[in-house]
N, C-alpha and C positions, 0 to 999 in steps of 0.2 A: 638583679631585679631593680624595679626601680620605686628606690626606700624613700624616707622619709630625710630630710636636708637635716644633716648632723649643722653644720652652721650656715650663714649666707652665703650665698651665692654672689658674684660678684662680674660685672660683665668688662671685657678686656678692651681697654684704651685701644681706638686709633695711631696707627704708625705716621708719624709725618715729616715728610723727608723736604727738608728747607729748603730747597732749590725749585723742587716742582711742585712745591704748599700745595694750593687748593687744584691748580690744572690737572695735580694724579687724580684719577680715576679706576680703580679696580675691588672687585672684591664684593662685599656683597651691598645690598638694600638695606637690610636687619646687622645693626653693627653688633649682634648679639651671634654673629657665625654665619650666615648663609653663606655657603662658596661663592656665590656668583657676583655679589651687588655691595658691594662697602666704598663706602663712599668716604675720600678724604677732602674735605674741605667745600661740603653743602652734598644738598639731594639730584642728583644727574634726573635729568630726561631722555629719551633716546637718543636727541638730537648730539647732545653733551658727549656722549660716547663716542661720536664720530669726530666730533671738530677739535675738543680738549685734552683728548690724550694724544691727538698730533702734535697740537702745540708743547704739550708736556714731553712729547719725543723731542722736540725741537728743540728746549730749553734746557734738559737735562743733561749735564756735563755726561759726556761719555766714555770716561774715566776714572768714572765714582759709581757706586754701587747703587745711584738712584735710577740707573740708567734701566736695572732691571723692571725698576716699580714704572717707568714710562715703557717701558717695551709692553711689558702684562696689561698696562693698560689700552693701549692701542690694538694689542690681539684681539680683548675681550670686546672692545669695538670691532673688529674684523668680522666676531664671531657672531655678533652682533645684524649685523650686515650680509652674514652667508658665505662670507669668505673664510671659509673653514682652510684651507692646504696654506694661505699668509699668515691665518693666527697661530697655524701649527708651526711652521720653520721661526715663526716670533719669539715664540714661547720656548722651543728649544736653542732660540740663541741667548735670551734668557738666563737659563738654567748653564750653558755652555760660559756664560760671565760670571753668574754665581759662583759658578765651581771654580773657576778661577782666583776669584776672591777671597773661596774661602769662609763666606758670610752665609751662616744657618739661616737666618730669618728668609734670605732670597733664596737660599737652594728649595728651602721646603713651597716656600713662595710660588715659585716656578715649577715647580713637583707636584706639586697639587693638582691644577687644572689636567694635567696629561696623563696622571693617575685617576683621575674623574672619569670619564670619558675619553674614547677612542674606535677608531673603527677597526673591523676583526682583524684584517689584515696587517694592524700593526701590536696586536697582541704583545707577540712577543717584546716587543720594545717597552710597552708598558708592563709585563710582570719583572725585566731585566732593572725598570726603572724601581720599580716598589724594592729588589732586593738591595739595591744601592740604597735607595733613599732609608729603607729602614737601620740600617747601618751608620747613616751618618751622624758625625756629634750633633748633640744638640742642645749644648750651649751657647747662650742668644737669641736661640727663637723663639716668639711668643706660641703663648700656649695656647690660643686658639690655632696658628698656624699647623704647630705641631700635631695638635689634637686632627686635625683634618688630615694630616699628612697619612698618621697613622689609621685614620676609618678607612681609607682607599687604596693604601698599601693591603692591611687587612681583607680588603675587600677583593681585591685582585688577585690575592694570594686564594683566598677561597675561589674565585672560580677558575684558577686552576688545580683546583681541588686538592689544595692544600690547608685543611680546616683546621692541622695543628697549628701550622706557623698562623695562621688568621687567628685563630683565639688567642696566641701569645700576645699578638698586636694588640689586640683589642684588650687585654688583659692591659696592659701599659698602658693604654688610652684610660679604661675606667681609673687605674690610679694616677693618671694624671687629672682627671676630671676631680676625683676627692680628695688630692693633695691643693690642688689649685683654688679649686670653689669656681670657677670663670664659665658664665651660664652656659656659650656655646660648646665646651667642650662636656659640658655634662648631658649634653640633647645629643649629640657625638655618642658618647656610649651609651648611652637610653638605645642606640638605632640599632645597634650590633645585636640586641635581644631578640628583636622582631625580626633580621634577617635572620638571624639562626634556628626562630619559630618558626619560618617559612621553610627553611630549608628542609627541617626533620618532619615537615608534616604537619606539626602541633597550630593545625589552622586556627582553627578556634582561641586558643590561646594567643593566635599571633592579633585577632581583632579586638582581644581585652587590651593589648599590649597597647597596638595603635592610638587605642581609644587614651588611654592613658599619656602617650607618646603628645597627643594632643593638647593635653590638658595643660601636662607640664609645658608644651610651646609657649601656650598661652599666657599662664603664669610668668615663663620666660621673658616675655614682650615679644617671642616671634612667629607668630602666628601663620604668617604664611609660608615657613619653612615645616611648620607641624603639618599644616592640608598638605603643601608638597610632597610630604614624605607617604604621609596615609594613602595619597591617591596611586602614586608609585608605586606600594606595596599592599596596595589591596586587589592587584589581579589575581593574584591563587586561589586569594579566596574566592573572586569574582564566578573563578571558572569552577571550582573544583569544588565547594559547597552551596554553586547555584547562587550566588549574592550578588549578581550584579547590580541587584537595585541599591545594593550599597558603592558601590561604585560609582553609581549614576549620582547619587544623592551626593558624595564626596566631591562629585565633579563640580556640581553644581555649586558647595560651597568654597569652591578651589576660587580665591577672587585675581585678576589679573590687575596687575597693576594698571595705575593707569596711564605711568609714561612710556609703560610698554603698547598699551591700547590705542593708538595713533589711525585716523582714517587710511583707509589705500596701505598701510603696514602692519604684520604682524608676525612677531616672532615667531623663531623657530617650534619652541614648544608651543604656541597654538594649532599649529598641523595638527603634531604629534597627539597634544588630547583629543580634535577635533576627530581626527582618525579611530583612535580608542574609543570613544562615545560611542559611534559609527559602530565600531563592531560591538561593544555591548548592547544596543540597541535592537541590533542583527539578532544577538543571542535570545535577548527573551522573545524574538518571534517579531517585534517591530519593524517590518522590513520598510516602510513606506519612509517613517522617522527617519532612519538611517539613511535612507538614500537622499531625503531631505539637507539631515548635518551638512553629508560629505559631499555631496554635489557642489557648494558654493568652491568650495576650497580648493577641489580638485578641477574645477572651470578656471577661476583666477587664476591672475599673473602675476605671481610671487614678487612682492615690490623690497628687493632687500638693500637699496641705497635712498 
């Protein structure tokens, strides 16, 4: 559950690797753990993703283990871009240097993103990856990295419906969350609650959870990984106790960044909610609405360079 902060909380430094200082690029927006957006050395714009982790590929000794942190960044620009099959063989060359090295911080680094997401067909590659990955040492790597490594490992393992090995994971996550104090890995195991409310049913409970899930973001400083997560995980209930208007409302206060928010550009997850709306709108009988959302999105020509 999620208790009351036995002592402070505390948020985890910036990695920064002296060769590629500020041109790295990867990781999250909220230096408090988002996977996606962490920024080393200032705040990126979209543009920044595409031009500065080239050059960071360029500059990075390819011999030294920074080579990882410039490759992760040039995927995430890839992925950025729509070139999803370049940031995949990226990121698994990656993890392929990592493991050579030897170096926890880059294995989990590179293990993370491909444990996040995936498409079905490579499944199997990514539950083979969570069994590795959870096995490996991990001394050296910081514990936000760590802590993300295991919410996805965990997470994979459940949906191949294996709920014991996922609760052990996430068992080691929450004590790494309260041995640590490091705010993102505490919003890390906060998350494990509400999926597992979802999963047994316990709908109702999984919206006190969220709500709260929220709260704590906030307090956190990360606020837009709290709506992230609530909009995510409020479809069960959307469907299954008739709440879509919580949904709708969710969406609504879902903010987009705004160097993601670029004329003639829009990232991939703007479809993705755009789409969603669309069907919830569908559902309470709204058909006019709906056809409204999804029409623009589905007429344009997806601008991903």
């Amino acid at each position: 559950m999620m208790t009351a902060r036995k002592r402070p909380w505390r948020h985890s430094p910036a990695t920064d690797h002296p060769h590629v200082g500020e041109l790295l690029i990867f990781g999250e927006v909220e230096h408090n753990g988002h996977p996606h957006h962490r920024v080393v050395g200032g705040t990126p714009r979209i543009g920044e993703y595409r031009t500065r982790p080239e050059r960071a590929g360029r500059y990075a000794d390819p011999d030294c283990i920074e080579r990882v942190y410039a490759d992760l960044a040039f995927a995430h620009a890839l992925v950025t871009g729509g070139r999803f099959a370049q940031a995949s063989a990226l990121r698994l060359k990656a993890l392929k240097f990592a493991r050579k090295h030897g170096d926890a911080e880059a294995m989990f680094s590179s293990a993370v993103y491909m444990l996040a997401v995936g498409a079905p067909q490579y499944w199997d590659e990514r539950l083979r990856l969570a069994e590795e990955c959870s096995g490996w040492p991990r001394q050296g790597a910081r514990a936000q990295t760590l802590g993300q490594a295991l919410l996805y490992c965990g997470t994979v393992q459940l949906g191949q419906g294996e709920r014991a090995q996922a609760e052990e994971l996430w068992s080691q996550l929450a004590e790494l969350a309260e041995r640590t104090r490091v705010v993102s890995v505490g919003l890390f195991a906060a998350e494990r609650e509400i999926v597992l409310a979802v999963v047994d049913g316990r709908l109702e409970q999984a919206l006190v959870l969220l709500r709260r899930f929220v709260d704590l973001a906030d307090e956190s400083g990360a606020p837009i990984r709290g709506r992230m997560f609530r909009l995510n995980h409020l479809t069960a209930q959307a469907l299954y106790l008739g709440r879509t208007d919580l949904w709708l409302t969710a969406c609504e206060e879902q903010p987009m960044p705004a160097s993601l928010a670029r004329p003639g550009r829009r990232p991939v997850g703007f479809f993705i909610r755009t789409a969603a709306r669309s069907m919830r709108l569908a559902q309470l009988g709204r058909l006019e609405e709906a056809r409204a959302v999804f029409r623009p999105s589905a007429e344009r020509p997806r601008k991903w360079s």
